[in-house]
N, C-alpha and C positions, 0 to 999 in steps of 0.2 A: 485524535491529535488536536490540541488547543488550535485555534481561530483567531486572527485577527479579528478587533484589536486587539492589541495584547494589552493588557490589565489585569493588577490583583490587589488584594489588602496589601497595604503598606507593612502590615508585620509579618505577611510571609515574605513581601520581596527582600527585606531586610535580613532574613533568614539565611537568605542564599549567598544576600551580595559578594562577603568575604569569601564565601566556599572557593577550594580551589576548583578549576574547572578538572573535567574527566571525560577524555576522548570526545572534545568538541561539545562538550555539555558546559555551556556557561553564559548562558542568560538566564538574570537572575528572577525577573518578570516570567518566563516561559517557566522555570523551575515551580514559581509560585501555584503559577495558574495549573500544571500537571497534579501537584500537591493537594489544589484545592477540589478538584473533580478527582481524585484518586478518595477524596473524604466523602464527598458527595455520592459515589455509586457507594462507598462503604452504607451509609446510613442508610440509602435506601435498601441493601439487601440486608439489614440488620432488622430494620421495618417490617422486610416480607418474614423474617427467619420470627421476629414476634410474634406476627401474626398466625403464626404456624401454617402459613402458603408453602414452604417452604421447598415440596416436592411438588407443588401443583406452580413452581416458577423456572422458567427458563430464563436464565442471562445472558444474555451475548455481549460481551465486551470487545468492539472492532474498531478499526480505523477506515477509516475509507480512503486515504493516502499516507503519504509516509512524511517527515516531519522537513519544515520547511528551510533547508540548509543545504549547505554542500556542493553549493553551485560553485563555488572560489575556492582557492588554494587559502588553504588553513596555515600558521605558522606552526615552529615546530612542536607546540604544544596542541595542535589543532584548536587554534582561537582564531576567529576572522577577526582581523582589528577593525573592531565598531564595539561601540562602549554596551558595557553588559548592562546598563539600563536602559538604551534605547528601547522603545516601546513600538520599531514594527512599521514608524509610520516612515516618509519621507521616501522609499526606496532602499532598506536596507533590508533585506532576507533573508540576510545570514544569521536565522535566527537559533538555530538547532544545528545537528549533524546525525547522520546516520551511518556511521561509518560501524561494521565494516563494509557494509552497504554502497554502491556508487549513487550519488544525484541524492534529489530528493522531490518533494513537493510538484507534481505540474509534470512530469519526468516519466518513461517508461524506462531506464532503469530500476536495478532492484531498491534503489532510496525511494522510490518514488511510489511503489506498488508494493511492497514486501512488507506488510503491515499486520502488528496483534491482532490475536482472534484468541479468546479465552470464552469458553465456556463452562458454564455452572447449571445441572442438572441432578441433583439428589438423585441416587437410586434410577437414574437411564444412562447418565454418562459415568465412568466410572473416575473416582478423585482421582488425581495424581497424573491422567492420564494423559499419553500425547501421540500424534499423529505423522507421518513424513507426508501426507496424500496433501495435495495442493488443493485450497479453496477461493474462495470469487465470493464478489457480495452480491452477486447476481443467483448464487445458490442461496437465498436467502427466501425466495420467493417463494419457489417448488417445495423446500422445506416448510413454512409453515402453510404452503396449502395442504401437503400431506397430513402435517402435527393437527391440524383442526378441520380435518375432514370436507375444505371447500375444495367444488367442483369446479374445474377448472372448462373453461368453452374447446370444446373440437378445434379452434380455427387460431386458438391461442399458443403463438411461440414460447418455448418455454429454452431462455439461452441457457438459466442452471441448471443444474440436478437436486437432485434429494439427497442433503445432509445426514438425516436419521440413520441411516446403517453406519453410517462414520461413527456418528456419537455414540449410538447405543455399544461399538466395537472397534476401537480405535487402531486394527488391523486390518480389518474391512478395506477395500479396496474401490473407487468409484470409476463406474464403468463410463469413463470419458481420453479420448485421444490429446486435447490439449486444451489449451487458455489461451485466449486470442484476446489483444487491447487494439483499442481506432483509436488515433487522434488526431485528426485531418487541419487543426488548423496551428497558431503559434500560440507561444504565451510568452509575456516578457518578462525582464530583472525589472523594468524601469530603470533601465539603464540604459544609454544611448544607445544602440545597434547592436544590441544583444538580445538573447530570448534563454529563459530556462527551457523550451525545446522547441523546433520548428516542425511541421505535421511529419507523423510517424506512427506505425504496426509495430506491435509484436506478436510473436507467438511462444509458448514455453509449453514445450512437449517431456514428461521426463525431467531428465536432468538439463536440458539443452534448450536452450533463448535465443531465438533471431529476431534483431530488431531491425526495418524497413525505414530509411529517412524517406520521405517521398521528392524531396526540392531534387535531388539529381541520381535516388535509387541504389542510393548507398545502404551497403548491409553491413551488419556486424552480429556477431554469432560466438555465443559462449559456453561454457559448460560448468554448470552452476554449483554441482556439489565439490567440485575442483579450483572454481574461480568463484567466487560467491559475489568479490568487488569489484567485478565485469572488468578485467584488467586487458587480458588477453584476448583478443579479436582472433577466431581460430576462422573464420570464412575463408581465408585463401590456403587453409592447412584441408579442412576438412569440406572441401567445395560438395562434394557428396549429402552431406548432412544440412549444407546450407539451403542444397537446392531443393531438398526434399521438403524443408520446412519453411522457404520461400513458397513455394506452390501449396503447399496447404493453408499459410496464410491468404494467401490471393486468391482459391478457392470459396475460403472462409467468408473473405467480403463480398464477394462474389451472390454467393448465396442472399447474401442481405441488402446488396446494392447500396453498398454503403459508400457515402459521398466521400470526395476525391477532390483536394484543392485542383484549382487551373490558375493559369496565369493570368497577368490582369495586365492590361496595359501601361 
Protein backbone atom coordinates (compact mmCIF):
# COMPACT_ATOMS: atom_id res chain seq x y z
CA UNK A 1 0.00 0.00 0.00
CA UNK A 2 1.45 3.57 -1.14
CA UNK A 3 3.01 5.71 1.92
CA UNK A 4 2.85 8.96 2.83
CA UNK A 5 3.60 11.47 1.46
CA UNK A 6 1.46 11.04 -0.99
CA UNK A 7 2.92 12.40 -4.51
CA UNK A 8 3.00 11.44 -8.15
CA UNK A 9 3.63 12.92 -11.69
CA UNK A 10 1.25 15.51 -12.38
CA UNK A 11 0.01 13.57 -15.66
CA UNK A 12 -1.11 10.51 -13.76
CA UNK A 13 -2.71 12.65 -11.02
CA UNK A 14 -4.65 14.40 -13.74
CA UNK A 15 -5.68 11.03 -15.09
CA UNK A 16 -7.73 10.29 -12.27
CA UNK A 17 -8.89 13.65 -11.13
CA UNK A 18 -12.41 13.56 -13.26
CA UNK A 19 -12.71 9.65 -12.78
CA UNK A 20 -15.88 9.12 -11.12
CA UNK A 21 -15.05 7.70 -7.71
CA UNK A 22 -15.96 3.61 -7.09
CA UNK A 23 -16.68 2.38 -3.60
CA UNK A 24 -14.63 4.97 -1.70
CA UNK A 25 -11.91 4.95 -4.29
CA UNK A 26 -11.38 8.63 -5.03
CA UNK A 27 -8.18 10.19 -4.53
CA UNK A 28 -6.69 11.16 -7.38
CA UNK A 29 -2.91 11.30 -5.93
CA UNK A 30 -3.41 7.83 -4.30
CA UNK A 31 -4.88 6.40 -7.64
CA UNK A 32 -1.57 7.93 -9.26
CA UNK A 33 0.82 6.60 -7.05
CA UNK A 34 -1.01 2.76 -7.02
CA UNK A 35 -0.75 3.19 -10.98
CA UNK A 36 2.82 4.01 -10.93
CA UNK A 37 4.23 1.08 -8.55
CA UNK A 38 1.60 -1.19 -10.32
CA UNK A 39 4.30 -0.07 -13.66
CA UNK A 40 7.31 -0.33 -11.64
CA UNK A 41 7.05 -4.18 -10.25
CA UNK A 42 5.74 -4.64 -13.99
CA UNK A 43 9.28 -3.69 -15.47
CA UNK A 44 11.05 -5.33 -13.03
CA UNK A 45 9.40 -8.80 -13.64
CA UNK A 46 9.64 -8.20 -17.41
CA UNK A 47 13.51 -7.50 -16.64
CA UNK A 48 13.78 -11.03 -14.76
CA UNK A 49 11.33 -12.76 -17.69
CA UNK A 50 14.45 -11.14 -20.15
CA UNK A 51 16.72 -12.35 -18.60
CA UNK A 52 15.49 -15.72 -18.56
CA UNK A 53 15.65 -15.91 -14.37
CA UNK A 54 12.38 -16.38 -14.84
CA UNK A 55 11.82 -19.88 -12.97
CA UNK A 56 14.99 -19.36 -10.76
CA UNK A 57 12.55 -15.92 -9.41
CA UNK A 58 10.07 -15.81 -6.77
CA UNK A 59 7.64 -12.72 -6.43
CA UNK A 60 5.88 -11.86 -3.58
CA UNK A 61 3.62 -8.96 -4.09
CA UNK A 62 2.28 -8.10 -0.26
CA UNK A 63 1.01 -5.46 1.94
CA UNK A 64 1.84 -5.26 5.18
CA UNK A 65 -1.47 -3.23 6.19
CA UNK A 66 -4.51 -2.32 4.66
CA UNK A 67 -5.14 0.96 2.93
CA UNK A 68 -5.40 4.19 4.95
CA UNK A 69 -9.28 5.03 5.10
CA UNK A 70 -12.35 4.17 6.56
CA UNK A 71 -12.09 5.68 9.86
CA UNK A 72 -15.40 8.16 9.06
CA UNK A 73 -18.65 7.77 7.77
CA UNK A 74 -18.49 8.13 4.03
CA UNK A 75 -21.42 9.84 2.13
CA UNK A 76 -23.81 8.11 0.16
CA UNK A 77 -21.45 7.61 -2.52
CA UNK A 78 -18.76 6.62 -0.10
CA UNK A 79 -16.62 9.85 -0.62
CA UNK A 80 -15.26 11.55 2.74
CA UNK A 81 -15.68 15.23 2.05
CA UNK A 82 -11.96 16.28 1.74
CA UNK A 83 -10.95 17.45 -1.60
CA UNK A 84 -9.59 14.47 -3.83
CA UNK A 85 -6.27 16.40 -4.33
CA UNK A 86 -5.29 16.74 -0.83
CA UNK A 87 -1.99 15.33 -0.57
CA UNK A 88 -2.21 13.43 2.89
CA UNK A 89 -0.69 16.12 4.88
CA UNK A 90 -2.34 18.43 7.68
CA UNK A 91 -4.46 15.54 9.24
CA UNK A 92 -6.62 14.15 6.72
CA UNK A 93 -6.61 10.16 6.39
CA UNK A 94 -9.43 9.59 4.59
CA UNK A 95 -7.44 8.77 1.97
CA UNK A 96 -8.68 5.32 0.49
CA UNK A 97 -11.39 2.72 1.77
CA UNK A 98 -11.48 -0.62 2.05
CA UNK A 99 -14.80 -1.54 2.05
CA UNK A 100 -16.17 -4.36 2.16
CA UNK A 101 -13.71 -4.52 4.68
CA UNK A 102 -14.26 -2.69 8.30
CA UNK A 103 -11.35 0.13 9.39
CA UNK A 104 -8.40 0.49 7.94
CA UNK A 105 -4.72 1.39 8.27
CA UNK A 106 -3.32 1.33 12.24
CA UNK A 107 -6.69 -1.06 12.91
CA UNK A 108 -7.12 -4.72 13.88
CA UNK A 109 -10.18 -5.02 12.04
CA UNK A 110 -10.28 -6.72 8.77
CA UNK A 111 -9.45 -3.01 6.72
CA UNK A 112 -6.52 -2.89 8.67
CA UNK A 113 -4.86 -6.48 8.30
CA UNK A 114 -6.73 -8.31 5.40
CA UNK A 115 -4.09 -7.42 2.82
CA UNK A 116 -2.75 -8.88 -1.05
CA UNK A 117 -0.59 -11.40 -1.13
CA UNK A 118 0.14 -12.59 -4.98
CA UNK A 119 2.55 -14.71 -5.75
CA UNK A 120 4.54 -15.66 -8.94
CA UNK A 121 6.61 -18.77 -9.19
CA UNK A 122 6.95 -20.44 -12.66
CA UNK A 123 6.72 -24.24 -12.59
CA UNK A 124 6.31 -24.38 -8.29
CA UNK A 125 3.37 -22.47 -7.86
CA UNK A 126 0.86 -23.42 -10.11
CA UNK A 127 -0.96 -20.11 -12.47
CA UNK A 128 -4.19 -19.32 -11.84
CA UNK A 129 -3.96 -20.56 -8.50
CA UNK A 130 -5.69 -19.67 -5.11
CA UNK A 131 -5.87 -20.43 -1.57
CA UNK A 132 -8.83 -20.03 1.44
CA UNK A 133 -5.73 -21.09 4.15
CA UNK A 134 -4.86 -17.73 6.03
CA UNK A 135 -1.29 -16.24 5.85
CA UNK A 136 1.08 -13.65 8.21
CA UNK A 137 4.15 -11.87 7.01
CA UNK A 138 5.69 -13.35 9.87
CA UNK A 139 5.53 -16.67 7.51
CA UNK A 140 7.82 -15.08 5.42
CA UNK A 141 10.80 -15.85 7.37
CA UNK A 142 10.60 -19.74 8.00
CA UNK A 143 9.68 -19.83 4.21
CA UNK A 144 12.66 -18.58 2.88
CA UNK A 145 14.86 -20.06 5.44
CA UNK A 146 13.59 -23.50 4.09
CA UNK A 147 13.52 -22.05 0.14
CA UNK A 148 17.48 -21.43 0.73
CA UNK A 149 18.58 -23.99 2.81
CA UNK A 150 19.65 -21.69 6.02
CA UNK A 151 20.00 -23.17 9.33
CA UNK A 152 18.23 -21.89 11.53
CA UNK A 153 19.87 -21.57 15.73
CA UNK A 154 18.08 -24.37 18.28
CA UNK A 155 17.16 -21.37 20.61
CA UNK A 156 15.52 -19.42 17.63
CA UNK A 157 11.61 -18.67 17.93
CA UNK A 158 10.19 -19.12 14.87
CA UNK A 159 6.22 -17.29 15.19
CA UNK A 160 5.56 -18.44 11.17
CA UNK A 161 5.53 -21.39 9.38
CA UNK A 162 6.61 -22.78 6.11
CA UNK A 163 4.73 -21.39 3.18
CA UNK A 164 6.25 -23.96 0.58
CA UNK A 165 3.67 -26.76 0.77
CA UNK A 166 0.93 -23.92 0.28
CA UNK A 167 2.54 -22.72 -2.75
CA UNK A 168 3.79 -25.75 -4.28
CA UNK A 169 -0.26 -26.99 -3.63
CA UNK A 170 -2.68 -24.60 -3.13
CA UNK A 171 -5.03 -27.32 -1.15
CA UNK A 172 -2.33 -28.07 1.20
CA UNK A 173 -3.40 -27.29 4.54
CA UNK A 174 -0.99 -25.46 7.24
CA UNK A 175 -0.61 -27.27 10.40
CA UNK A 176 -1.31 -24.07 12.68
CA UNK A 177 -4.46 -23.42 15.35
CA UNK A 178 -4.73 -19.56 14.73
CA UNK A 179 -3.29 -15.80 14.16
CA UNK A 180 -2.80 -13.73 16.88
CA UNK A 181 -1.95 -9.52 16.48
CA UNK A 182 -0.53 -7.27 19.83
CA UNK A 183 -0.98 -3.95 19.80
CA UNK A 184 -0.59 -2.52 23.21
CA UNK A 185 -0.47 1.11 22.61
CA UNK A 186 -2.71 4.03 20.61
CA UNK A 187 -2.42 5.50 17.38
CA UNK A 188 -4.14 8.76 16.44
CA UNK A 189 -6.52 10.67 13.50
CA UNK A 190 -4.66 13.71 14.51
CA UNK A 191 -7.67 14.76 15.35
CA UNK A 192 -8.52 15.98 18.83
CA UNK A 193 -9.47 12.97 21.16
CA UNK A 194 -9.78 10.52 18.78
CA UNK A 195 -7.39 7.47 17.91
CA UNK A 196 -7.69 5.16 14.84
CA UNK A 197 -7.39 2.43 17.76
CA UNK A 198 -6.65 2.37 21.38
CA UNK A 199 -4.37 -0.93 22.63
CA UNK A 200 -5.82 -4.23 21.45
CA UNK A 201 -5.41 -8.47 20.60
CA UNK A 202 -6.83 -10.22 18.26
CA UNK A 203 -7.06 -13.62 17.48
CA UNK A 204 -8.55 -15.36 14.05
CA UNK A 205 -8.96 -19.11 14.42
CA UNK A 206 -10.92 -20.58 11.40
CA UNK A 207 -13.65 -18.59 10.35
CA UNK A 208 -13.93 -16.69 13.73
CA UNK A 209 -12.21 -13.10 15.13
CA UNK A 210 -12.09 -12.05 18.78
CA UNK A 211 -10.92 -8.83 19.06
CA UNK A 212 -9.58 -7.68 23.05
CA UNK A 213 -9.86 -3.71 23.74
CA UNK A 214 -7.57 -3.56 26.72
CA UNK A 215 -8.59 0.23 28.21
CA UNK A 216 -11.75 -1.69 30.06
CA UNK A 217 -11.57 -5.59 28.30
CA UNK A 218 -14.08 -5.15 25.94
CA UNK A 219 -14.47 -8.00 23.45
CA UNK A 220 -16.13 -8.26 20.21
CA UNK A 221 -16.27 -11.44 18.34
CA UNK A 222 -17.31 -12.27 14.71
CA UNK A 223 -17.55 -14.83 12.08
CA UNK A 224 -15.92 -13.83 9.04
CA UNK A 225 -16.96 -16.05 6.14
CA UNK A 226 -20.59 -14.81 7.27
CA UNK A 227 -19.72 -11.26 8.39
CA UNK A 228 -16.55 -10.35 6.45
CA UNK A 229 -17.41 -6.21 7.36
CA UNK A 230 -17.17 -7.16 11.12
CA UNK A 231 -20.79 -5.77 11.45
CA UNK A 232 -22.38 -8.18 13.92
CA UNK A 233 -20.63 -8.55 17.44
CA UNK A 234 -21.84 -12.32 18.14
CA UNK A 235 -19.88 -12.22 21.85
CA UNK A 236 -22.91 -12.19 23.86
CA UNK A 237 -24.79 -14.76 21.26
CA UNK A 238 -22.00 -17.05 21.29
CA UNK A 239 -20.35 -16.50 24.76
CA UNK A 240 -18.88 -20.30 24.25
CA UNK A 241 -16.87 -19.36 21.40
CA UNK A 242 -15.75 -16.02 22.77
CA UNK A 243 -14.48 -17.56 25.72
CA UNK A 244 -12.63 -20.16 24.13
CA UNK A 245 -10.75 -17.77 21.88
CA UNK A 246 -10.41 -15.13 24.68
CA UNK A 247 -8.19 -17.69 26.64
CA UNK A 248 -6.11 -18.82 23.91
CA UNK A 249 -5.39 -15.26 22.99
CA UNK A 250 -4.16 -14.61 26.67
CA UNK A 251 -2.50 -17.91 26.64
CA UNK A 252 -0.80 -16.78 23.53
CA UNK A 253 0.83 -13.56 25.23
CA UNK A 254 1.39 -15.19 27.84
CA UNK A 255 3.87 -17.46 26.27
CA UNK A 256 5.65 -14.27 25.07
CA UNK A 257 5.20 -11.98 27.81
CA UNK A 258 4.28 -9.64 25.89
CA UNK A 259 3.87 -5.95 27.33
CA UNK A 260 0.62 -4.62 28.58
CA UNK A 261 -0.27 -0.84 28.77
CA UNK A 262 -0.87 0.44 32.60
CA UNK A 263 -2.14 3.38 33.71
CA UNK A 264 -0.30 6.44 34.29
CA UNK A 265 -1.18 9.08 36.55
Amino acid sequence: IPHSPFEAPDSLVQKYVNKRPVSGHYHAIYAAMIEALDTSVGRVMAKIDKLGLIEKTLFIFYSDNGGLGGYIEQDIQGIPRIDPLDNGQGGKLEITHNMPLRGGKGQLYEGGIHVPLIVRWPGVVPAGSTTDESVISVDFFATFAELTGAEIPENQVLDGVNLLPLLRNPEAELDREALYWHFPGYLDTREPGSWRTTPVGAIRAGDWKLLQFFEDNTIELYHLTDDIGEHHDLSNERTDKAADLLGKLEAWRETLNAPMPKPTD
